[in-house]
SELO-438828 format. One record per residue: x, y, z of N, C-alpha, C in turn; residue number from 1; residue in one letter. Coordinates in pm, whole numbers, plus 50000, padded with zeros to 5 digits. Each point is the difference from the previous one (the first is absolute). Layout:
<pts>
[pt [X; Y; Z]; [X; Y; Z]; [X; Y; Z]; NUM; a]
...
</pts>
This chain:
<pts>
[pt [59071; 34553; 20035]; [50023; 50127; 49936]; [50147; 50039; 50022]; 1; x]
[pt [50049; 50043; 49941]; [50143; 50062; 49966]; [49988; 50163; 49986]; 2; x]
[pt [50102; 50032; 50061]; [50024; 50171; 50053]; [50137; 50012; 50015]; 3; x]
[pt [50076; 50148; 49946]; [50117; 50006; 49982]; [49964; 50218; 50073]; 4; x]
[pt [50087; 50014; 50100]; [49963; 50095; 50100]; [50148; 50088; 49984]; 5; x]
[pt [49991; 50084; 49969]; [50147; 50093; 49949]; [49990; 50084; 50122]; 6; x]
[pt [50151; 49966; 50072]; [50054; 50109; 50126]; [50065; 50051; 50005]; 7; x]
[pt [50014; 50136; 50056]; [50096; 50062; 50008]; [50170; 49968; 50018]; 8; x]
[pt [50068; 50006; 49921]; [50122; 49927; 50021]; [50020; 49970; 50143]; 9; x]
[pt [50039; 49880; 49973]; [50063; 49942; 50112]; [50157; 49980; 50019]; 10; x]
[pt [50041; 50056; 50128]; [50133; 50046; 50012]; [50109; 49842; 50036]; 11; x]
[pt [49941; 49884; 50005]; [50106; 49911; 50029]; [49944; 49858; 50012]; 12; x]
[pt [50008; 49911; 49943]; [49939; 49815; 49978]; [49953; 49973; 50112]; 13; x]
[pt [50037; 50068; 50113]; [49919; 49965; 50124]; [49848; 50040; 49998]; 14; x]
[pt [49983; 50080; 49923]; [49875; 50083; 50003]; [49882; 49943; 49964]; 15; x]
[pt [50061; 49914; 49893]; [49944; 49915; 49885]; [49944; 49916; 50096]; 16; x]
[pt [50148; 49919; 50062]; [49912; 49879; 50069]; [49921; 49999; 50074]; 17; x]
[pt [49984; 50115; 50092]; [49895; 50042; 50111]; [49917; 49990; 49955]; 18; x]
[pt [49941; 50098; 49889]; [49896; 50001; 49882]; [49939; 49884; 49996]; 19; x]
[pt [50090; 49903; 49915]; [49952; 49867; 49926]; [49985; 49942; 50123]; 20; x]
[pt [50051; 49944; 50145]; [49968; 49915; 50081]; [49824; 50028; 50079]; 21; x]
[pt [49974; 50171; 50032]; [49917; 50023; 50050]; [49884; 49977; 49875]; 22; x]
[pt [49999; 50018; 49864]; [49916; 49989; 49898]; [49961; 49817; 49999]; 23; x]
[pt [50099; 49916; 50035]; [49995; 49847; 49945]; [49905; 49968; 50141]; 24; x]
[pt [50039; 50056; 50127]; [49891; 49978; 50110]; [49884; 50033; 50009]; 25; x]
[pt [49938; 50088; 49940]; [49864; 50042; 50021]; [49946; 49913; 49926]; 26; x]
[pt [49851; 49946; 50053]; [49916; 49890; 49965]; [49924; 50092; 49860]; 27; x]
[pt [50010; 49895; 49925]; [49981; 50010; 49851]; [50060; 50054; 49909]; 28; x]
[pt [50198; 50010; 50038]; [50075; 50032; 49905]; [50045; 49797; 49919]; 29; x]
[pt [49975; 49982; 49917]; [50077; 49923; 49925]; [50153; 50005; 49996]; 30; x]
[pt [50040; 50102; 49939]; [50149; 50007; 49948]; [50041; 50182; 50021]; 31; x]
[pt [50095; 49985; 50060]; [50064; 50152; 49982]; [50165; 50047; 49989]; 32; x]
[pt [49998; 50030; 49868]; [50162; 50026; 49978]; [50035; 50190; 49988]; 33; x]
[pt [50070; 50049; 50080]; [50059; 50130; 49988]; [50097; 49965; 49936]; 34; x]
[pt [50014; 50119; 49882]; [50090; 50067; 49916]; [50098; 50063; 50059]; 35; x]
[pt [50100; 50000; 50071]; [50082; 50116; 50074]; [50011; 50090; 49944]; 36; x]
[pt [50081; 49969; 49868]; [50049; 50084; 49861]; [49878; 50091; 49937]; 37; x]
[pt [49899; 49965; 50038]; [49908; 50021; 49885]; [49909; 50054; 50110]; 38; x]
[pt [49960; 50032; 50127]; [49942; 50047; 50141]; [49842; 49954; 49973]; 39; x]
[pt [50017; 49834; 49938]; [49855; 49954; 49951]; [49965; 49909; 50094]; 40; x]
[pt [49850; 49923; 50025]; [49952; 49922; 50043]; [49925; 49938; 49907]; 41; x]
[pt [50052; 49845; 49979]; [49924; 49948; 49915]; [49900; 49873; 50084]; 42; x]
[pt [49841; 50044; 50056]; [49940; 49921; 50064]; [49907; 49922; 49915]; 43; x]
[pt [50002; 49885; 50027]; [49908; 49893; 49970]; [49912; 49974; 50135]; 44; x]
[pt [49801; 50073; 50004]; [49939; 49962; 50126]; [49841; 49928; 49941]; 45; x]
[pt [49974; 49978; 50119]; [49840; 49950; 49941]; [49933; 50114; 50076]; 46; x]
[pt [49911; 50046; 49902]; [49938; 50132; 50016]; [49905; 49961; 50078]; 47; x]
[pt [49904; 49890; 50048]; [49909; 49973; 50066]; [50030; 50014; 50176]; 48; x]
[pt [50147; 49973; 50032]; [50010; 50005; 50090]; [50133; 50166; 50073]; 49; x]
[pt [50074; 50062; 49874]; [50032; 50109; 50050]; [49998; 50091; 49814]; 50; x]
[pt [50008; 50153; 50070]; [49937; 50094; 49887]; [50174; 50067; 49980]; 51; x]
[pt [49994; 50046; 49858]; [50134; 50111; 49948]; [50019; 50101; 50088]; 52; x]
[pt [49902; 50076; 50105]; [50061; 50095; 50070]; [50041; 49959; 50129]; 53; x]
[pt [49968; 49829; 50049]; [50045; 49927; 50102]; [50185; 49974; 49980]; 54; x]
[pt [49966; 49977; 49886]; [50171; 49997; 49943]; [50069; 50126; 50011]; 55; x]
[pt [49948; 50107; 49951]; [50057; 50135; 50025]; [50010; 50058; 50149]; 56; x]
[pt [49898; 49941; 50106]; [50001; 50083; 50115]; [50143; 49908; 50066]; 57; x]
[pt [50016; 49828; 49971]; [50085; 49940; 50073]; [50142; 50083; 49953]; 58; x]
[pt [50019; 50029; 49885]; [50111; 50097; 49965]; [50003; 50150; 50114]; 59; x]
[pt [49926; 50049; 49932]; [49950; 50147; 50073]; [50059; 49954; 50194]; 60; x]
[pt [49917; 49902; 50042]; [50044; 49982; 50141]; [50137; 49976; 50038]; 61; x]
[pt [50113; 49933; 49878]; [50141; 49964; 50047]; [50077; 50160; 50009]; 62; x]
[pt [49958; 50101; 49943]; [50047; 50099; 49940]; [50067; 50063; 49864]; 63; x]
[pt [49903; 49903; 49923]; [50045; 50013; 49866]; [49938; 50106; 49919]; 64; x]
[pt [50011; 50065; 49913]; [49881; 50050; 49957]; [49966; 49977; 49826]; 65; x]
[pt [49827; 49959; 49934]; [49986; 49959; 49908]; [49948; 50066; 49896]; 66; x]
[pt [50082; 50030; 49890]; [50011; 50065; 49902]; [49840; 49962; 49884]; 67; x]
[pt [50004; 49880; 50036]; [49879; 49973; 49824]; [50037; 49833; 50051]; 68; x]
</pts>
């Protein structure tokens, strides 16, 4: 399944990568690319093994906060 997670701007490419590195580690992300420009998350996961608000809380926990 594919999910695209809109955040509150993000203030600097570091932000991004935190994002995308902690999103690519959690068991049952496939693929995860942050948008810097665009304060997006574009995740590729297998839903059998993690859920869309698992993706949102790993955000929520770095101190991000998620828009839609």
């Amino acid at each position: 399944m594919k999910k695209t997670i809109q955040m509150e701007e993000l203030v600097c490419p570091m932000c991004a990568q935190k994002i995308e590195t902690a999103l690519r580690k959690a068991d049952g992300v496939i693929d995860a690319a942050v948008l810097y420009n665009a304060s997006k998350a574009k995740v590729e996961f297998d839903e059998s093994k993690i859920t869309p608000e698992d993706l949102t809380s790993i955000i929520t926990n770095l101190g991000y906060e998620v828009i839609g």
